[in-house]
C-alpha positions in Angstrom: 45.0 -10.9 69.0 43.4 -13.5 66.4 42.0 -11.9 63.5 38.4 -12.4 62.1 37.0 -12.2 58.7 36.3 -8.3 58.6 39.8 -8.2 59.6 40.9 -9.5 56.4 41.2 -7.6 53.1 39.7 -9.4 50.2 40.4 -8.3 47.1 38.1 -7.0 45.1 35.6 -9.1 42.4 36.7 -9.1 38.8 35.4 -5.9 37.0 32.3 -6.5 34.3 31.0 -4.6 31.4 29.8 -2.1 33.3 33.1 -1.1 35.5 35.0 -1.0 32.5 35.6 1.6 30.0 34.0 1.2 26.7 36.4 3.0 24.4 40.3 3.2 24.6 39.6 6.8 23.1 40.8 5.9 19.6 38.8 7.4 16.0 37.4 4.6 13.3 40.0 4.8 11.0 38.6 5.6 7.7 35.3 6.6 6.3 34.1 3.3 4.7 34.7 0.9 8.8 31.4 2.2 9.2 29.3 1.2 6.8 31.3 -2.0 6.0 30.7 -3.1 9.5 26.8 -2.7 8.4 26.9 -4.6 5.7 29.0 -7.5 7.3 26.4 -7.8 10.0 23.3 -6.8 7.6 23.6 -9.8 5.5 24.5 -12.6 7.8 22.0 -12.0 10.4 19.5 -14.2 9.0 22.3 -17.2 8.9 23.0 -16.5 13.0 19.6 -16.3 13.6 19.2 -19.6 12.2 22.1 -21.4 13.7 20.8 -19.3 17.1 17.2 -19.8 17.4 17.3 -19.1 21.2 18.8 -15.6 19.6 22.1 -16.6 21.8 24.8 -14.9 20.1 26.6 -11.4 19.9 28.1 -9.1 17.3 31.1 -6.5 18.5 31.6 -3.7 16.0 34.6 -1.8 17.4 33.8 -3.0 20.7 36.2 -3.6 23.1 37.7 -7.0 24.4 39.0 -7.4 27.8 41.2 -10.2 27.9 43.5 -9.3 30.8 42.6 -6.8 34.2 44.9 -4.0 33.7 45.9 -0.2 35.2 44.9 1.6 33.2 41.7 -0.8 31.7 42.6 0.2 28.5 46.1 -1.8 28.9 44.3 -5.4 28.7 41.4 -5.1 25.7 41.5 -5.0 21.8 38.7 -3.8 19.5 38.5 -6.1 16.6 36.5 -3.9 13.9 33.7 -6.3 13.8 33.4 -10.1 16.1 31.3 -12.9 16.4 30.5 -14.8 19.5 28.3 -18.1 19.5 26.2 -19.3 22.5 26.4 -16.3 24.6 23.5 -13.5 25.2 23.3 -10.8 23.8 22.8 -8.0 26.6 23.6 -9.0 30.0 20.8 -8.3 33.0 19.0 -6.5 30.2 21.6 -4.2 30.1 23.0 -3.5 26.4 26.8 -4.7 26.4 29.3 -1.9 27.0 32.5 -4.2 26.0 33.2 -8.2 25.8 34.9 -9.2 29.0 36.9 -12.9 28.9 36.9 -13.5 32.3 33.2 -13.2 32.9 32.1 -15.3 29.8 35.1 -17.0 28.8 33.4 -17.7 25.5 36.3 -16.4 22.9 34.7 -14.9 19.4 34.7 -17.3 16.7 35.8 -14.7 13.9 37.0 -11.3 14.5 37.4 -9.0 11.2 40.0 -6.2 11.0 39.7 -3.4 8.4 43.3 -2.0 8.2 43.5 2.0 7.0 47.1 1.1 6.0 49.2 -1.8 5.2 47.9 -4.3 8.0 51.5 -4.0 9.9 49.4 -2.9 13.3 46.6 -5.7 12.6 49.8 -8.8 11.9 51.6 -7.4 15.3 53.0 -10.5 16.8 54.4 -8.5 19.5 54.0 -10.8 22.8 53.2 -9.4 26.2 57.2 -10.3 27.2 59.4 -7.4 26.8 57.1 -4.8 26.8 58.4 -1.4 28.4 55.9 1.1 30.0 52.8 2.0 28.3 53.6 -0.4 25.5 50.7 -3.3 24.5 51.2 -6.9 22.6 50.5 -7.2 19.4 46.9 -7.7 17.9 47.5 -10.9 16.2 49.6 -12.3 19.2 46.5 -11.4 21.6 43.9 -13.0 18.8 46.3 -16.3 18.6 48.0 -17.1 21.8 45.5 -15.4 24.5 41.8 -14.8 23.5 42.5 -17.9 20.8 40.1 -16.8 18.1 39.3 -19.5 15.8 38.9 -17.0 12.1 41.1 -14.0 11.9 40.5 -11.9 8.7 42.5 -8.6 7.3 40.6 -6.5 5.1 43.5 -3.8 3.8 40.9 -1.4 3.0 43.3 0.9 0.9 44.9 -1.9 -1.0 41.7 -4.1 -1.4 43.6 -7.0 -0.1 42.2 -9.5 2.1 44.0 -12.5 4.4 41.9 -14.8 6.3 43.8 -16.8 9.0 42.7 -20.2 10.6 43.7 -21.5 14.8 45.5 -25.1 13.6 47.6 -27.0 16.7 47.4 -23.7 18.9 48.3 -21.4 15.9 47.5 -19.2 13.1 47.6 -20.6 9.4 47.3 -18.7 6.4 44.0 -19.9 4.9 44.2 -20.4 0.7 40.7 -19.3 -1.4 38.7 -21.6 -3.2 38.2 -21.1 -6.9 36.1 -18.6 -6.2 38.4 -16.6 -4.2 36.6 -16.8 -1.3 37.5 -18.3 2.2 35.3 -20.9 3.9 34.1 -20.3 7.5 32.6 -23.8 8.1 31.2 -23.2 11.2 29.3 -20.9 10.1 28.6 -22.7 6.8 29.7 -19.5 4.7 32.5 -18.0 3.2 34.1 -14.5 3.8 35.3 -12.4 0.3 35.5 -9.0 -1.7 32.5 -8.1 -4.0 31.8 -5.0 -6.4 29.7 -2.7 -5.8 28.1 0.0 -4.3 26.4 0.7 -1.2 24.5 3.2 0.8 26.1 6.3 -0.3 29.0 5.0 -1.2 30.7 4.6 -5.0 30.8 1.2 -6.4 34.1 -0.4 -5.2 35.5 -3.6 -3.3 33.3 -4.4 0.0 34.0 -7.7 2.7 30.9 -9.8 2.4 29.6 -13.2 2.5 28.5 -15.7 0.6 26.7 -19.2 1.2 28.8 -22.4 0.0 27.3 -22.5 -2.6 28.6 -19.1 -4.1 25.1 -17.5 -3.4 25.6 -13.9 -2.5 24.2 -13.1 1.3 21.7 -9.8 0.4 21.7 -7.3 2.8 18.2 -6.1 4.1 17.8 -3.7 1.1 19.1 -6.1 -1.9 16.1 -9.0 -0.2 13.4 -6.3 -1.2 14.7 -5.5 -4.2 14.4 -9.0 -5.2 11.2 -9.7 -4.4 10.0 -6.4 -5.9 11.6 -8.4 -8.8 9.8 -11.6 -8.4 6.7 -10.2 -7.9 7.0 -7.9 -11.1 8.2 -11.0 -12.9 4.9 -12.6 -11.4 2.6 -10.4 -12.4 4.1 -10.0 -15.8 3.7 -13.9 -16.3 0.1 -13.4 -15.4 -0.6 -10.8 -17.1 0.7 -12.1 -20.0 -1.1 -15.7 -19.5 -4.3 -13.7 -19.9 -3.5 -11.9 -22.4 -2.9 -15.2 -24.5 -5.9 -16.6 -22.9 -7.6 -13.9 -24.7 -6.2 -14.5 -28.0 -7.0 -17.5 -27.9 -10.5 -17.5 -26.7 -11.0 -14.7 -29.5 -9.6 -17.3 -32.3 -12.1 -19.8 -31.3 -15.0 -17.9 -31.3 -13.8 -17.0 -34.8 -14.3 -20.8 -35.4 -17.9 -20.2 -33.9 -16.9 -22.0 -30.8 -17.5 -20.5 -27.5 -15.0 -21.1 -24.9 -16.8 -20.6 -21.9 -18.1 -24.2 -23.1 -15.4 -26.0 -23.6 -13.8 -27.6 -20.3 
């Protein structure tokens, strides 16, 4: 007997975001992932919004990244501490995105950001998917080069205040070198990526990841913007009010001389 099309098992359609679980059911790592996260994202979001005026582009913060269909899920994704992807939306069907799946968008990230509690050993894993007995996963930076091929990789050693920026050369990472103001250029973006002192929410003054224009010009985060123009506009108002005040002085010294200013032009 010839068989027909609902005789034939197809196999079922790629998962998406929402089939997929949207956390591997690991902790943040330390205390200060969150809030550096926020102030990596608070202070470039006026550049992407700028190179993005469509508003086309995500931000992952601990969010996963499926890059291979696994059993368990879990088996095929990474969660870079904080990613950037160009050109894509950010929610899908108006639906808020639960995790960054390759093989729906297959838009890689342009940077993805680690923020190592330790010594970075887990973040430099070049441990490829060969080899790997049960339960085991690749390496992080073997997944970032060879498979999901993300263009920036940076290490922030948190603990150590230590930070390595890596750039995808000829289908591999290289060890970027800082400028002379120990920074690391992310052209594309037309910023670079270093460590700054100071403090922050609650936080103590200390070493945070943040960006800069090329120029060396600090990006502000939401809170620093207002603080500068409460600045400008007291430095404003002090020039005014000091403008009149010598108007005054002036237009007293003169009518000393018996001259009135309201007449002179």
């Amino acid at each position: 007997m010839s068989e027909t099309l609902a005789d034939i098992a197809i196999p079922p359609q790629f998962p998406d975001h929402t089939q997929l679980p949207e956390s591997d059911g690991t902790f943040v790592k330390n205390f200060q992932e969150h809030p550096q996260s926020i102030i990596i994202t608070d202070s470039i979001i006026q550049t992407l919004q700028k190179l993005h005026p469509d508003g086309q582009f995500c931000i992952g913060q601990d969010c996963g990244i499926y890059w291979r269909e696994t059993e368990p899920p879990e088996k095929g994704t990474v969660a870079p501490d904080w990613f950037y992807v160009p050109d894509v939306a950010p929610r899908l069907a108006g639906k808020i995105r639960r995790s960054y799946v390759l093989w729906r968008e297959y838009i890689p990230p342009l940077i993805a950001i680690e923020l190592a509690s330790g010594n970075g050993e887990e973040e430099r894993d070049t441990t490829p998917l060969t080899g790997l007995q049960e339960g085991e996963k690749p390496g992080k930076f073997w997944v970032y080069e060879r498979i999901i091929r993300i263009p920036y990789y940076a290490i922030y050693e948190v603990n150590n205040d230590k930070l390595e920026v890596y750039h995808l050369v000829d289908f591999s990472y290289q060890k970027m070198q800082p400028n002379e103001r120990g920074h690391y250029q992310i052209p594309p973006l037309g910023v670079e990526l270093g460590l700054w002192q100071g403090s922050y929410l609650n936080n103590p003054e200390q070493l945070w990841l943040r960006w800069w224009d090329l120029d060396g010009n600090l990006l502000l985060v939401g809170k620093e913007e207002a603080q500068l123009e409460r600045f400008r506009a007291e430095q404003q108002q002090q020039r005014a009010e000091q403008a009149e005040y010598k108007a005054a002085q002036l237009a007293a010294r003169l009518r000393e001389m018996g001259i009135d200013p309201d007449t002179i032009d």
